[in-house]
C-alpha positions as MATLAB code, in Angstrom:
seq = 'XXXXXXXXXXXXXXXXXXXXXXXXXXXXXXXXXXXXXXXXXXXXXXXXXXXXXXXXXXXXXXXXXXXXXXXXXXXXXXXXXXXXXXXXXXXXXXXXXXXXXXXXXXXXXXXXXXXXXXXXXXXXXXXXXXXXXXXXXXXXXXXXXXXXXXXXXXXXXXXXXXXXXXXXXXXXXXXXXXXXXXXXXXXXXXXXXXXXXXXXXXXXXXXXXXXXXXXXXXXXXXXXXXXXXXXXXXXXXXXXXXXXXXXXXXXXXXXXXXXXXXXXXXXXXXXXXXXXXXXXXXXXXXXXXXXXXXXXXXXXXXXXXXXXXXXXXXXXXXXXXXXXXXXXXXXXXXXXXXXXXXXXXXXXXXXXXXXXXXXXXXXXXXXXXXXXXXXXXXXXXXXXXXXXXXXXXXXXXXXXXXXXXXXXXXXXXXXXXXXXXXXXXXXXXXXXXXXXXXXXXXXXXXXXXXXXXXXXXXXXXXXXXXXXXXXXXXXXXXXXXXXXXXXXXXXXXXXXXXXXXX';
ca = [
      -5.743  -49.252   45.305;
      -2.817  -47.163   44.234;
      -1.355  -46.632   40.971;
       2.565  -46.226   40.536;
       4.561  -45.342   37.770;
       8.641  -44.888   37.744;
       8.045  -45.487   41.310;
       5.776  -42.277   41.671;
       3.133  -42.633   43.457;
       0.049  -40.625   41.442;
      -3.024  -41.734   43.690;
      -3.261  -40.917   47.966;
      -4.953  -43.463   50.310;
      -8.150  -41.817   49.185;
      -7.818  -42.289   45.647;
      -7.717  -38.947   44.928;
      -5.126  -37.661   42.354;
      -1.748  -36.681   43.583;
       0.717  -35.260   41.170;
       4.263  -36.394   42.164;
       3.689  -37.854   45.452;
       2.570  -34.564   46.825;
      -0.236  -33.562   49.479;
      -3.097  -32.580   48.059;
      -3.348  -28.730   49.526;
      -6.225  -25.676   49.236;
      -4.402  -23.089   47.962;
      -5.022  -19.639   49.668;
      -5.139  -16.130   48.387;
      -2.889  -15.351   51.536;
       1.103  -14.775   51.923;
       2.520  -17.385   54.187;
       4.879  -15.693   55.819;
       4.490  -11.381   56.984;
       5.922   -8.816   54.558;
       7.021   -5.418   55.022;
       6.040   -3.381   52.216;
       7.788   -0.425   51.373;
       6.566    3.305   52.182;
       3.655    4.882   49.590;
       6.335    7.012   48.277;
       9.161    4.434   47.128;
       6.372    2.219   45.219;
       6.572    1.436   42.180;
       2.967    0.730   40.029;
       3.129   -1.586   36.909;
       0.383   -1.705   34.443;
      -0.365   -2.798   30.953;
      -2.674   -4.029   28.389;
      -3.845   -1.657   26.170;
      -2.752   -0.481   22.940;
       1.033    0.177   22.704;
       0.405    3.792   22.504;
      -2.067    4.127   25.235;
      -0.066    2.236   27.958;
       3.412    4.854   27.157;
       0.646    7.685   27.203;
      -0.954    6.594   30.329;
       2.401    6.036   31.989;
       3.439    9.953   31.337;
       0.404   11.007   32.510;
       0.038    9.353   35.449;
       3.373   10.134   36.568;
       2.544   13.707   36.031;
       0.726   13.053   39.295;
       3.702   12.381   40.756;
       3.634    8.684   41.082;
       6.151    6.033   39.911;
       3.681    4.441   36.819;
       5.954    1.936   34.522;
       4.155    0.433   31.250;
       5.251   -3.431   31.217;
       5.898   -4.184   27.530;
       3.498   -5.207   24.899;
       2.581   -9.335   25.698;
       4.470  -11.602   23.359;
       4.257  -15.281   22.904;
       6.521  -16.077   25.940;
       4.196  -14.268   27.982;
       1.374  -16.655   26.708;
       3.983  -19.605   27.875;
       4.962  -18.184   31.013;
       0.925  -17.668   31.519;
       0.705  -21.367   31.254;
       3.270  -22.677   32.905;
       2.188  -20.919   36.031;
      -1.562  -20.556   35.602;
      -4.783  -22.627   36.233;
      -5.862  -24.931   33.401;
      -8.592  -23.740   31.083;
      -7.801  -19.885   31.561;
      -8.781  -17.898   28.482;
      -6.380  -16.811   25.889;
      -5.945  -13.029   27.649;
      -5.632  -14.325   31.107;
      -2.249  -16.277   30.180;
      -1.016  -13.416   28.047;
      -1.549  -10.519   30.406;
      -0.629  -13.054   33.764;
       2.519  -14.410   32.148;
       3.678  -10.802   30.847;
       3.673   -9.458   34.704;
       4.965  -12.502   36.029;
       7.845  -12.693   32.825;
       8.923   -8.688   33.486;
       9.383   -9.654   37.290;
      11.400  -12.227   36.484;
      13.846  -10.399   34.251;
      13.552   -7.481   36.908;
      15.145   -9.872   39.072;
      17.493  -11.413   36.709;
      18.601   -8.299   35.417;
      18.586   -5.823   38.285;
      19.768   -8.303   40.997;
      16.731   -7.577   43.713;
      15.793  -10.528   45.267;
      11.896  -12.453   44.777;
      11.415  -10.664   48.117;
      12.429   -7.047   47.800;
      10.462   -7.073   44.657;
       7.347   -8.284   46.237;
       7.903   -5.145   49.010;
       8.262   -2.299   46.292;
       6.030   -3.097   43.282;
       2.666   -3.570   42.611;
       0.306   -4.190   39.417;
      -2.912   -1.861   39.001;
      -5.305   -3.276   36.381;
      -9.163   -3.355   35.936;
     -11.277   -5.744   37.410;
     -15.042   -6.327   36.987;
     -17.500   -9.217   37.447;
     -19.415  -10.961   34.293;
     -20.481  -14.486   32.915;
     -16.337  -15.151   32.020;
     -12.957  -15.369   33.827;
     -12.842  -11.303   34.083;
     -13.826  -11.674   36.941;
     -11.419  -14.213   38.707;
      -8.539  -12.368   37.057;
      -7.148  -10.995   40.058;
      -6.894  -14.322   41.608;
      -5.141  -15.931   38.714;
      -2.341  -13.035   38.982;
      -1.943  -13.879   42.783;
      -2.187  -17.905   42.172;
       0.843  -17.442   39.599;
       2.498  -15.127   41.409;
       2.572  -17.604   44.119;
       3.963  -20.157   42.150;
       6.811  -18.681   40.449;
       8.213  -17.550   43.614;
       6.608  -13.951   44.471;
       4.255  -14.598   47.073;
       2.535  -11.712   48.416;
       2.862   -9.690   44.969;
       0.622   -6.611   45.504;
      -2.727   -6.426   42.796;
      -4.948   -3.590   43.305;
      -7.947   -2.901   40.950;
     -10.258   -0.302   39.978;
     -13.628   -1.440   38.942;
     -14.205   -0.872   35.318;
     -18.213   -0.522   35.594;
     -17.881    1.517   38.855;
     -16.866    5.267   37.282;
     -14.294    7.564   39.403;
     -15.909    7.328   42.931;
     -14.393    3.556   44.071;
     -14.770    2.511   47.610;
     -11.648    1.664   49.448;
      -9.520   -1.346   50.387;
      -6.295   -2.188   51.776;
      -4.594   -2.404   48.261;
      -6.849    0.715   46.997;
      -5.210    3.180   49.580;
      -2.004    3.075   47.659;
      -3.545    4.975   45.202;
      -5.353    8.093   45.413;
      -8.201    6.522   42.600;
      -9.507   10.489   43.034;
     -11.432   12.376   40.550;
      -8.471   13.772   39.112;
      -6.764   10.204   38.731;
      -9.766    9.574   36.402;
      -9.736   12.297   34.529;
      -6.305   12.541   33.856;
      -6.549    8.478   33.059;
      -9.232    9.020   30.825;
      -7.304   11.726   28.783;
      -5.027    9.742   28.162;
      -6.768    6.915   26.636;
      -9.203    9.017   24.462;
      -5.901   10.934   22.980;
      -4.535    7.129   22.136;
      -7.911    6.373   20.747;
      -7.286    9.636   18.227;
      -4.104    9.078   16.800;
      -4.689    4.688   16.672;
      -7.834    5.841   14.916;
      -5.543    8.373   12.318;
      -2.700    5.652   12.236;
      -4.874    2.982   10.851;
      -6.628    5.140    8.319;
      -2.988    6.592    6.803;
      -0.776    3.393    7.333;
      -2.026    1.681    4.204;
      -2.066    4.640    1.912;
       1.518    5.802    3.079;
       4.427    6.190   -0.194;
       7.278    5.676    2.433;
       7.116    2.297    4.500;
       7.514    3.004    8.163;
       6.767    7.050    7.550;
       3.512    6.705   10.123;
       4.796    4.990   12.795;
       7.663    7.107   12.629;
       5.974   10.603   12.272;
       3.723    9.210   15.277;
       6.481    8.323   17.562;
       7.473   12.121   17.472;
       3.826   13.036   18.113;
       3.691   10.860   21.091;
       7.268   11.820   22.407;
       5.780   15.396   22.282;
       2.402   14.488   24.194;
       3.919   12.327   26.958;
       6.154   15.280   27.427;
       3.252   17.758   27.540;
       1.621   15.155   30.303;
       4.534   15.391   32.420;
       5.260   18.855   32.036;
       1.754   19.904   32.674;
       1.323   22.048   29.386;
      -2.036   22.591   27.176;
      -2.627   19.103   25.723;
      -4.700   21.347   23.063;
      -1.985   23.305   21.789;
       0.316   20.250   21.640;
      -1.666   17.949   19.562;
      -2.684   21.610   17.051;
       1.193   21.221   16.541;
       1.103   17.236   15.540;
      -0.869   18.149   12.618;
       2.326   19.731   10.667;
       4.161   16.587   11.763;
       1.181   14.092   10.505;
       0.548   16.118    7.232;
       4.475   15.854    6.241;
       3.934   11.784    5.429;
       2.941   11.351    1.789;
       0.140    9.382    1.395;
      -1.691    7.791   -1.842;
      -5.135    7.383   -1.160;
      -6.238    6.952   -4.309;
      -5.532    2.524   -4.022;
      -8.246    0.704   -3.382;
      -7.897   -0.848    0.275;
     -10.983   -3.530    1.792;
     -11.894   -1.969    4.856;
     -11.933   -3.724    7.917;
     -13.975   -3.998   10.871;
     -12.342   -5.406   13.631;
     -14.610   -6.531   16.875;
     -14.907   -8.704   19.631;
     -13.735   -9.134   22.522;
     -12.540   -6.198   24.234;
      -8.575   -7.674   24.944;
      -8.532   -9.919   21.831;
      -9.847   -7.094   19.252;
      -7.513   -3.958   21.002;
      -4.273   -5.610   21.297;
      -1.534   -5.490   19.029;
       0.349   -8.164   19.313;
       0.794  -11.976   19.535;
      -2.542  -12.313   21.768;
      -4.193  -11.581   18.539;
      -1.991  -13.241   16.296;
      -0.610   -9.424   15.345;
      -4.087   -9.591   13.045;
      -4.083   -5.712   12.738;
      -0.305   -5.864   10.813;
      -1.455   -8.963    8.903;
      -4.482   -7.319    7.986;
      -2.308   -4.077    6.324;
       0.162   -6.477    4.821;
      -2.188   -7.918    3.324;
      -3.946   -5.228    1.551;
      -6.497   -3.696    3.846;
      -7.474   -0.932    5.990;
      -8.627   -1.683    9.785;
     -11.414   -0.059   11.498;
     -10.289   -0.499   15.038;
     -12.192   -0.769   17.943;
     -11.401    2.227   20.554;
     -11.283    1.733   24.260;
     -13.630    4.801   24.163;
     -16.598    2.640   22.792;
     -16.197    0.308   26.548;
     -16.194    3.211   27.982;
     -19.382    4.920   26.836;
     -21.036    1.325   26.998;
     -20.383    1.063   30.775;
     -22.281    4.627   31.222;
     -24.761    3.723   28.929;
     -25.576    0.205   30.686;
     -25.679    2.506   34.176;
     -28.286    4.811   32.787;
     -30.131    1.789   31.533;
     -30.070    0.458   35.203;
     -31.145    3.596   37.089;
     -34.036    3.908   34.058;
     -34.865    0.320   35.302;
     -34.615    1.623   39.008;
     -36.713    4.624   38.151;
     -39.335    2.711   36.450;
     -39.375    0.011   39.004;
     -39.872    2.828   41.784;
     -43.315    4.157   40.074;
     -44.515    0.662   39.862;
     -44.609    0.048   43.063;
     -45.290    3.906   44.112;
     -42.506    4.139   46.531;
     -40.624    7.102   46.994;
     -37.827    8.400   44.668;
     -34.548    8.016   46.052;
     -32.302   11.231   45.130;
     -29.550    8.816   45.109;
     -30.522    7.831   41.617;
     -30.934   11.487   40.760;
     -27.437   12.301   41.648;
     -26.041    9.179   40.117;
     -27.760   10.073   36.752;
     -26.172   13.766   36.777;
     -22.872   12.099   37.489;
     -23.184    9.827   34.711;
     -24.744   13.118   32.472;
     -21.552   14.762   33.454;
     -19.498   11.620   32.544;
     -20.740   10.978   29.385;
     -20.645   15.038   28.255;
     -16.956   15.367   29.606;
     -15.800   12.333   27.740;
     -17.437   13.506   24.330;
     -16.164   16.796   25.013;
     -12.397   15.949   25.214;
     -12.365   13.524   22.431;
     -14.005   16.291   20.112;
     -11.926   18.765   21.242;
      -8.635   16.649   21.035;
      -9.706   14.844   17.630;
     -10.647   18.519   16.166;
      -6.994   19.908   17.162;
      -5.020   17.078   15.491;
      -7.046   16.476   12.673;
      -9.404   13.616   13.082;
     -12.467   14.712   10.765;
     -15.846   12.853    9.837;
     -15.572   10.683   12.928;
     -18.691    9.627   15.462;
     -18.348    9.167   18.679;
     -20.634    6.339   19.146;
     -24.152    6.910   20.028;
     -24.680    3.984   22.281;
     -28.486    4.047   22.208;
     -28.689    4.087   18.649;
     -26.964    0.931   18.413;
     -28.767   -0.649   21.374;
     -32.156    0.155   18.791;
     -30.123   -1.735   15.873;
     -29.479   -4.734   18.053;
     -31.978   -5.489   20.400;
     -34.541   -7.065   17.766;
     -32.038  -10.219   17.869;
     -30.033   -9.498   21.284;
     -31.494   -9.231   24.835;
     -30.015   -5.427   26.477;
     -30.065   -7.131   29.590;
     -26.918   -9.686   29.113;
     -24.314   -7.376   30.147;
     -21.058   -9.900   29.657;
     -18.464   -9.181   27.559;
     -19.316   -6.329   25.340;
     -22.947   -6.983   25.962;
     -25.431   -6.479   22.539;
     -21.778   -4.203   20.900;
     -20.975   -6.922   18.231;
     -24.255   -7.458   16.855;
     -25.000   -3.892   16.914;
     -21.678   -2.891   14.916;
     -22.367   -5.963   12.494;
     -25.582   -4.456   11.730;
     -24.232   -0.422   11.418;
     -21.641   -1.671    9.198;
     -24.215   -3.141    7.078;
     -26.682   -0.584    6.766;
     -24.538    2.287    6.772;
     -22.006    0.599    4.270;
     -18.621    1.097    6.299;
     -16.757   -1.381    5.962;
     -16.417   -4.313    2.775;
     -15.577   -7.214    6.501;
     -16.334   -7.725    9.740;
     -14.049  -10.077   11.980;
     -15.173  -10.247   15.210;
     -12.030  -12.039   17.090;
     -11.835  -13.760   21.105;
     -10.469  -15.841   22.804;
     -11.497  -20.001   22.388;
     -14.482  -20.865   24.175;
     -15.733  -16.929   25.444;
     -18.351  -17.114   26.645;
     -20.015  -13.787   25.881;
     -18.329  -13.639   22.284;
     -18.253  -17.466   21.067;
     -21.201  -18.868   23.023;
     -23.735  -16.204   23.052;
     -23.070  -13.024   20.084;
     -21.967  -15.414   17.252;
     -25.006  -17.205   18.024;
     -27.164  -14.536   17.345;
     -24.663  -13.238   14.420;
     -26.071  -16.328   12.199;
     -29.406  -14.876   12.277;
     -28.218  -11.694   11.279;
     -25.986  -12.304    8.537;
     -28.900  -14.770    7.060;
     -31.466  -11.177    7.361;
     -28.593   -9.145    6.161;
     -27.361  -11.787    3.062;
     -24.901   -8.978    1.636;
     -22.675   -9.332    5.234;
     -19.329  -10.211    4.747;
     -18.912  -11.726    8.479;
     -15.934  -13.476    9.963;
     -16.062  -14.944   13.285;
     -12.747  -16.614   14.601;
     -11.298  -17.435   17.966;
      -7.611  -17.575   19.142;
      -5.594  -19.746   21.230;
      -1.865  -18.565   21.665;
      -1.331  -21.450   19.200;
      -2.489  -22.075   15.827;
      -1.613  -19.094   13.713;
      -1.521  -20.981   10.509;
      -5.516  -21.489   10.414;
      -6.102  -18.198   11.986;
      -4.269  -16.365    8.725;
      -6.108  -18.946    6.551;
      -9.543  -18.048    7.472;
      -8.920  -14.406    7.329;
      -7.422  -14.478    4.019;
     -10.266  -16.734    2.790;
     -12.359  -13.942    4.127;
     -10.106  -11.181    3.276;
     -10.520  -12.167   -0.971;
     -14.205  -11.426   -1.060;
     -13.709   -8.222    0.906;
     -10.545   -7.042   -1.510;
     -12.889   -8.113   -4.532;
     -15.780   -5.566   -3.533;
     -13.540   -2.545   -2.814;
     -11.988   -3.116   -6.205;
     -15.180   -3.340   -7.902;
     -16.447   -0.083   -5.928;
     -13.469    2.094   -6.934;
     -13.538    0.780  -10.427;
     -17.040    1.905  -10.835;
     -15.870    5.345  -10.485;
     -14.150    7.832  -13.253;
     -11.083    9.125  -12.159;
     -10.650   13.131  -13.202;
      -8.123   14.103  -15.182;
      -6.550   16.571  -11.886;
      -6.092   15.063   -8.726;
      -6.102   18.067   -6.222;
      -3.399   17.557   -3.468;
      -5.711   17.643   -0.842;
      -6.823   14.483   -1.999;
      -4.129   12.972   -0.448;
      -3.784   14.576    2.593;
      -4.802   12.834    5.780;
      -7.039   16.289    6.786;
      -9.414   15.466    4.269;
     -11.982   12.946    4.966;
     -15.201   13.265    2.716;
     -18.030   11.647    3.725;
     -20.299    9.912    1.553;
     -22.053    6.664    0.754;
     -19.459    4.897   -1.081;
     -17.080    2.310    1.767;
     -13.456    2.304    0.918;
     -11.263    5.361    1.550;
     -10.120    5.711   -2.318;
     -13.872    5.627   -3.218;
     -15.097    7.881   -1.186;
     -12.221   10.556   -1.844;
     -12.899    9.967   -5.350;
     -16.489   10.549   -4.852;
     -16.101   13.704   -3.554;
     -13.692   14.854   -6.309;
     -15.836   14.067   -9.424;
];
């Protein structure tokens, strides 16, 4: 029996449902009609979806390799819409945000430039990461091609590079548009530690800075002058030495007692600086605090880190059963050796030229020891054992006064499994001040609530800390400069400086 309303018929002869009188159809991850693509060399790649900085960073220096990279612009609420309107039900709160952005910027590439749905299909495509895991990371690549479908760009190019699979990627039709070499790595990689460097200086001298805007400003300059180094091919070294002069000029007061921040999760929800995360990095500063953000290095050294673990496995396994050792494993390990050295080395180097002092480089086994009394190693989703881990540090190690740990609704490695385990950490570790809280696209108003509510507690203890402390009667200049950064026990930034000065 079939059910009509306003003459629309919403049920077929089978009862199944039929929205607006139309066939019920399997869609397919396959272009209807043929398409001529445009040669290698008049492509055009899009990407996104890192910090601000990073993406303009890794746009300069990929096009120092002489291909045509363009950073879409940071996600913004219409991208969430956009996301929505075109994508599957029940996506997570990053899948609409970075989906709608690519499938918004085509649009007003089309509106704005003239070229037709079809000549933009033939000349661009979107690289991105891809990866498998317990959560919709994995079926991200068919989400892009399922909207792109729908809004009228059928046969829209995606290739990906596998996030967990290092610099040597096997090879597919989409792949052989780029050359995803060594050097392509490398250079990639560069680019993202150098972004980790100067996010990690921006959010410890924002707060503290006398002029409102001075950072961003004084950082815009630095990045102008990095980008330009990429693309010219000059000693990235050299270039960030000179950004000191240009960092130290902003006049800071340190000496204000700030809560400290931890911000975790997710890896999309906790890097991005924008409306994906309700902007909870500005609200955060406006509000009184200093954030501890998470750098894309830390994914990084946990996807080596998990490979060594699985080759130690492999190893293991292999005496067990006293079969031969493969020298594949042997070579994979010095890879990863090489990997994990070469990364460290850069960001040392790089942080040491532009001034980033009395900063770790996280030591990935250490915090596998911290968390795997409550987490099992073995569940790999998401950011695996991370966020229970960096709960812990923070609370033994006293650096930070809060922990928010921010993902999408419903995550599955985040919400369903970590901030299960986080209850019985916080109720071994009673002095944690731990927020767990989950975004939507909507619902902004309870999201600022909660942190606030959190936020008091955390504003209250760095106050007290500070307080505790007699201030000398001279206040050295250095005091205030962003190249010192004394390390001691105390948590806040004015503490600590103080600390060192009495």
């Amino acid at each position: 029996m079939s059910i009509t309303c306003n003459s629309i018929k919403m049920t077929d002869k089978n009862g199944d449902l039929n929205f607006l009188g139309q066939e019920a159809r399997q869609w397919r991850d396959v272009p209807k009609d043929p398409i001529t693509y445009v040669s290698n060399e008049e492509t055009v790649f899009l990407f996104g979806g890192l910090t601000i900085l990073q993406d303009k960073l890794i746009q300069s220096a990929l096009r120092s390799l002489g291909e045509n990279f363009i950073a879409l612009p940071n996600p913004d609420f219409k991208s969430f819409q956009t996301g929505k309107a075109f994508g599957n039900r029940g996506q997570c709160n990053p899948t609409y945000f970075t989906v709608g952005n690519l499938v918004k910027y085509l649009q007003n590439l089309r509106d704005t430039t003239g070229l037709s749905n079809k000549e933009i299909v033939a000349k661009y495509v979107y690289v991105t990461a891809g990866g498998c895991g317990p959560c919709r990371f994995g079926m991200y690549i068919t989400e892009y091609k399922k909207a792109l479908h729908d809004a009228g760009f059928d046969g829209f190019r995606i290739t990906s590079f596998e996030h967990d699979k290092g610099i040597f990627q096997g090879e597919d039709e989409a792949k052989q548009l780029l050359n995803f070499s060594p050097k392509f790595f490398i250079t990639l990689i560069k680019a993202v530690i150098i972004g980790d460097i100067i996010n990690i200086l921006g959010y410890r001298m924002r707060p503290y800075e006398i002029e409102a805007g001075a950072v961003d400003k004084a950082i815009e300059v630095c990045r102008l002058r990095i980008s330009q180094a990429f693309e010219d091919k000059k000693n990235l070294t050299k270039t960030l030495w000179s950004c000191r002069d240009i960092l130290s000029a902003v006049k800071l007061n340190r000496l204000q007692p700030k809560a400290k921040v931890l911000v975790m999760g997710e890896f999309w929800a906790a890097m991005t600086e924008g409306d994906g995360n309700y902007n909870l990095h500005k609200f955060l500063e406006a509000e009184g605090a200093e954030c501890i953000p998470q750098p894309i290095m830390n994914r990084l050294m946990l996807s080596i880190w998990e490979a060594e673990r699985k080759l130690q496995k492999q190893e293991n396994l292999t005496k067990e059963t006293d079969k031969k050792i493969d020298f594949t494993n042997t070579k994979s390990r010095l890879l990863l050796v090489l990997a994990k050295t070469a990364v460290k080395t850069y960001f040392t180097l790089y942080a040491k030229a532009i001034g980033l002092h009395a900063y770790e480089i996280p030591n990935m086994q250490k915090l596998a020891t911290l968390a795997k009394t409550y987490y099992t190693l073995d569940c790999e989703g998401g950011e695996g054992h991370l966020e229970v881990a960096h709960l812990i540090e923070s609370v033994k190690e006293n650096l930070s006064h809060l922990t928010i740990s921010v993902k999408p609704f419903g995550c599955m490695p985040s919400s369903a499994v970590s901030d299960g385990v986080q209850s019985l950490v916080t109720n071994r570790f009673p002095s944690a001040n731990f927020l767990s809280i989950e975004t939507s696209g909507e619902g902004a108003a309870n999201f600022y609530s909660r942190v606030q509510m959190a936020l008091f507690k955390a504003k209250q203890s760095a106050k007290e800390e500070f307080e505790a402390l007699d201030i000398p009667t001279h206040i050295p200049e250095k005091a205030h400069n962003y190249l010192y950064q004394p390390h001691n026990k105390k948590t806040g930034t004015a503490a600590r400086v103080l600390e060192s000065l009495v």
